[in-house]
C-alpha positions as CSV (number, residue, x, y, z in Angstrom):
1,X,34.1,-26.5,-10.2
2,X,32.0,-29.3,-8.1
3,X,29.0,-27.8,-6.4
4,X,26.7,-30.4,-3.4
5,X,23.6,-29.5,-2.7
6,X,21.5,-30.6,0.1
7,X,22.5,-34.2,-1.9
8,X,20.8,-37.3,-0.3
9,X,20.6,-41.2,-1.2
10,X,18.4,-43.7,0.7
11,X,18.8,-47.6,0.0
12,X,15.4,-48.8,1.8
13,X,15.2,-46.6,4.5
14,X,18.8,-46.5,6.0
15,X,20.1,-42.9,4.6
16,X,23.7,-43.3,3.1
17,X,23.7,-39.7,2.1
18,X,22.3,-37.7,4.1
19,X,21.0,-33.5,3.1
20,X,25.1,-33.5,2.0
21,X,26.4,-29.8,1.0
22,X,30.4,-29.3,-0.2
23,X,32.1,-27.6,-3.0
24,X,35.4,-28.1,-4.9
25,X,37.5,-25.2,-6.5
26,X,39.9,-25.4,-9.5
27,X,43.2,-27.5,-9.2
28,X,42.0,-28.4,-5.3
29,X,43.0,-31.4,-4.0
30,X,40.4,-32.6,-1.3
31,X,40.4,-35.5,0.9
32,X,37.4,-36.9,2.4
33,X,37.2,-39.3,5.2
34,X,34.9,-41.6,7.2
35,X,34.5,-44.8,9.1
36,X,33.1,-47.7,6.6
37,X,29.6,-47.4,5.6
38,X,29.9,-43.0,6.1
39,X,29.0,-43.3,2.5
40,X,32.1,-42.3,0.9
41,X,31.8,-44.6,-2.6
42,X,28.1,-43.7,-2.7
43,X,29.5,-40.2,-2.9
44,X,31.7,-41.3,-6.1
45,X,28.8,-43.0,-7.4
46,X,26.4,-40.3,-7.3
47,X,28.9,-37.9,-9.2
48,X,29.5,-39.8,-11.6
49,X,26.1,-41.2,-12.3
50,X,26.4,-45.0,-11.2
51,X,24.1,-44.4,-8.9
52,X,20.6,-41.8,-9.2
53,X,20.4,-39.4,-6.5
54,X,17.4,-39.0,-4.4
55,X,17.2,-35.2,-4.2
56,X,19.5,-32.5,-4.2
57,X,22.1,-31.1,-6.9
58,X,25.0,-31.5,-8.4
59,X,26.8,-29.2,-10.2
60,X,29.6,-29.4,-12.6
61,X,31.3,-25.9,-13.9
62,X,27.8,-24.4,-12.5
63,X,25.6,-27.3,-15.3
64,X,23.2,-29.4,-13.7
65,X,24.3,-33.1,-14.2
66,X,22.4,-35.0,-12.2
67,X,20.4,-36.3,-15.1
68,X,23.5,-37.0,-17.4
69,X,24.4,-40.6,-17.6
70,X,27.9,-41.9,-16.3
71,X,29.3,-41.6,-19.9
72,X,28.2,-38.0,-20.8
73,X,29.8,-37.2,-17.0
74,X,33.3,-38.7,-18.5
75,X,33.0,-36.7,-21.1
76,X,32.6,-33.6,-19.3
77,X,35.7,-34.2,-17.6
78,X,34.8,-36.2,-14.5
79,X,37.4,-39.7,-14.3
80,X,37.3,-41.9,-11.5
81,X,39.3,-44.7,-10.3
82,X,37.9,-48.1,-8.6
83,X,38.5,-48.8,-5.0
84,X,39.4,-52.9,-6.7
85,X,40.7,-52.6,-10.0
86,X,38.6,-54.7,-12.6
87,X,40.7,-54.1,-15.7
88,X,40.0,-56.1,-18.9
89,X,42.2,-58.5,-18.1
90,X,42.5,-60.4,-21.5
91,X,43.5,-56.5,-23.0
92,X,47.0,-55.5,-22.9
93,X,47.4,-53.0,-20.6
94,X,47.8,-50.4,-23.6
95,X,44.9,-51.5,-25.2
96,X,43.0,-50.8,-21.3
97,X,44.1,-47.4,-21.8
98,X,42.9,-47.2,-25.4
99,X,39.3,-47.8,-24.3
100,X,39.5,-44.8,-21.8
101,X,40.7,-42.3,-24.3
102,X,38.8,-43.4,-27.3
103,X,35.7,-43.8,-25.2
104,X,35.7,-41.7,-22.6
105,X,37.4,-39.0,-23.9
106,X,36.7,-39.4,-27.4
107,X,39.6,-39.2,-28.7
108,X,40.9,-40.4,-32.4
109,X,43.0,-43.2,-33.1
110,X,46.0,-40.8,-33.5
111,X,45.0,-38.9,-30.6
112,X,44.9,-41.8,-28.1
113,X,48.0,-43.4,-29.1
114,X,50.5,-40.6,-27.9
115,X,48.1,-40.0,-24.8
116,X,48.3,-43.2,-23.6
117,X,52.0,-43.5,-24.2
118,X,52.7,-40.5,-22.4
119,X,50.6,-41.4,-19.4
120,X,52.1,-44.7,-18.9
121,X,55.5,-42.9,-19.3
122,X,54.4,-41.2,-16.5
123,X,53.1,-43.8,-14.3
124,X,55.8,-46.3,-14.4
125,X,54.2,-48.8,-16.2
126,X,55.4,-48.1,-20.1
127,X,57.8,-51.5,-20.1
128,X,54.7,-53.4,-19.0
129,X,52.8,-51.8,-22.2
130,X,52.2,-55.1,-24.1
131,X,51.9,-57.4,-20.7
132,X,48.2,-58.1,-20.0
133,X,46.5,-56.8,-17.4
134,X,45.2,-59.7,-15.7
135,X,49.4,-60.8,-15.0
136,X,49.6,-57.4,-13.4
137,X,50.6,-57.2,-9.5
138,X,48.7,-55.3,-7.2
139,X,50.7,-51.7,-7.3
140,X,51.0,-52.0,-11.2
141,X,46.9,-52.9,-11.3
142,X,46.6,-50.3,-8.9
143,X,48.7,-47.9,-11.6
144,X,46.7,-49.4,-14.4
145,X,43.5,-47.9,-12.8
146,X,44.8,-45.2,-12.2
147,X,46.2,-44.9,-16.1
148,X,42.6,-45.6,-17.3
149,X,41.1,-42.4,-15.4
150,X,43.9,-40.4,-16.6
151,X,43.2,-41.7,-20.2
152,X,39.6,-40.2,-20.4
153,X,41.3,-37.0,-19.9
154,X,39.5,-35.6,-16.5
155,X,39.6,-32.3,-14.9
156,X,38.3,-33.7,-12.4
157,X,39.8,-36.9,-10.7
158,X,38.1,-38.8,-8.4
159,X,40.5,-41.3,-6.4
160,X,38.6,-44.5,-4.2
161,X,41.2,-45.5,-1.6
162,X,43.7,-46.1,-4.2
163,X,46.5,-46.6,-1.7
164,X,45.0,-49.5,0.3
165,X,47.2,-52.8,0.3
166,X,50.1,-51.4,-1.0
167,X,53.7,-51.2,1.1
168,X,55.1,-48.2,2.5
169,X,57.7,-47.9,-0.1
170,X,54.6,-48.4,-3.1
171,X,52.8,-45.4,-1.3
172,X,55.4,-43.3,-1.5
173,X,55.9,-44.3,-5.4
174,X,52.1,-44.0,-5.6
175,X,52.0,-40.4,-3.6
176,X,54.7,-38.8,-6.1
177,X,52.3,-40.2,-8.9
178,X,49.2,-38.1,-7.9
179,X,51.4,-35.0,-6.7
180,X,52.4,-34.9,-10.6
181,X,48.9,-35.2,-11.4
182,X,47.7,-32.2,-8.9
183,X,51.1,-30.1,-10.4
184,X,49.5,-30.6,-13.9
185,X,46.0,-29.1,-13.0
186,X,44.1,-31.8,-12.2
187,X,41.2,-31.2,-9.5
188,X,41.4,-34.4,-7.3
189,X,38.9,-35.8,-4.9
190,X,40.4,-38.3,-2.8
191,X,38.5,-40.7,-0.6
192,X,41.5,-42.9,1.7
193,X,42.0,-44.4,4.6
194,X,45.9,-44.4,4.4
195,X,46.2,-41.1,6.5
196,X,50.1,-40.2,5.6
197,X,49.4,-40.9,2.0
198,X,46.5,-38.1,1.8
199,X,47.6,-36.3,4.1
200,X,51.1,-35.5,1.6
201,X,48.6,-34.3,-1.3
202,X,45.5,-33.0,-0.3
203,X,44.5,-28.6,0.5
204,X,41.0,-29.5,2.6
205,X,39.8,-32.9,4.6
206,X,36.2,-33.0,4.9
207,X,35.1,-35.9,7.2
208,X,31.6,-37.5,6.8
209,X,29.8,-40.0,8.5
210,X,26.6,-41.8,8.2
211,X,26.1,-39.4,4.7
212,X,26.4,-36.2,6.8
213,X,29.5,-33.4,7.0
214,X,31.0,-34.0,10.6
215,X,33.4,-31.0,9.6
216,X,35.6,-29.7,7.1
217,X,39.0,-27.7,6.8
218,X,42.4,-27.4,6.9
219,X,44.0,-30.7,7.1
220,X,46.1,-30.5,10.3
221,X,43.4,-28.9,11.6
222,X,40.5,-31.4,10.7
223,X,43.2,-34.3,12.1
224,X,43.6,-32.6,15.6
225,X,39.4,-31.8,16.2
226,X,38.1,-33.5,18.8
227,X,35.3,-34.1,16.4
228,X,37.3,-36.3,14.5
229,X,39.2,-38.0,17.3
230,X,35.9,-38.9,19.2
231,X,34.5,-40.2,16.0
232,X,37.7,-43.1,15.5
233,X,38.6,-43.7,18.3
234,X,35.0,-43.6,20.5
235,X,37.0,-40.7,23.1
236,X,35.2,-37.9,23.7
């Protein structure tokens, strides 16, 4: 589905991503992780066009995307949710969902209102329909964002540390959440520092740090490499 090739991004001259090569197959769920500043939102921004690569590819059902702008990318199927949710805050959150499926998944009117009633059926957060978003706590603006990148309609779903602030009990509610997405064919990418919260989703870690793959693999596997240990921790 996701192809990276040789991908690399310089701000100045400090390298975030650095000659960056991975690929993601049909309804995979991988988890990628890093110590802050290994470049793991400039990764999200790069595939969906925030930001302009350097050189390399990227590759989206084997099409060159690089030069499509963020839009076009949503359209193609690529959704992503926010590592701080900035929803419209003035907007019901049923109306936050209408932008996402009229606008980034083109949708009609008729179209988008049974999509984003089912999807906030599934996330909890129907009863709250008509509340707006800026009264919202933090799990419910949490599920808001990630009702927004559903909305669009994504095949694949690209998830910024979703689960950070919440309680134990909230990641758990938040964990069954993205299972059900993953059940329903959704391709996730998942960037998290919660460890038992990815760890109950994801089919492959890949760890990077300062832009390049440390190693990639199995999940229990990647979590017991001495690789991996040495890099957060600081034991060799």
């Amino acid at each position: 589905m996701l192809k990276i090739e040789n991908l690399t991004k310089c701000f100045g001259s400090l390298k975030v991503i650095n000659n960056l090569n991975f690929e993601v197959v049909e309804n995979q769920a991988l988890g990628v992780l890093g110590p802050n500043g290994a470049g793991k939102s400039t990764l999200f921004n790069l595939i969906t066009g925030d930001v302009k690569k350097d050189s390399g590819s990227i590759r989206f059902y084997d099409k060159e995307i690089s030069n499509l702008t963020p839009h076009n990318r949503c359209r193609d199927g690529i959704g992503r949710s926010y590592q701080i949710p900035h929803p419209f805050e003035n907007m019901t959150v049923f109306e936050n969902l209408l932008v996402g499926s009229k606008f980034g998944a083109g949708k009609s009117n008729k179209e988008s209102y049974s999509d984003c009633y089912l999807i906030l059926d599934d996330l909890g957060l129907l009863s709250k329909a008509n509340n707006l978003a800026g009264t919202l706590t933090l799990l419910d603006r949490k599920r808001l964002e990630l009702a927004r990148a559903l909305a669009t309609r994504p095949k694949l779903l690209l998830l910024d540390e979703i689960a950070g602030g919440l309680t134990d009990p909230e990641c758990q509610e938040l964990i069954k959440i993205i299972n059900n997405i993953k059940k329903q064919g959704v391709t996730i990418i998942w960037v998290e520092h919660v460890l038992n919260a990815l760890l109950s989703v994801v089919d492959k870690l890949m760890v990077i740090d300062f832009g390049k793959k440390i190693v990639e693999g199995e999940p229990n596997e990647i979590m017991n490499s001495s690789l991996v240990q040495e890099l957060y921790t600081g034991v060799s």
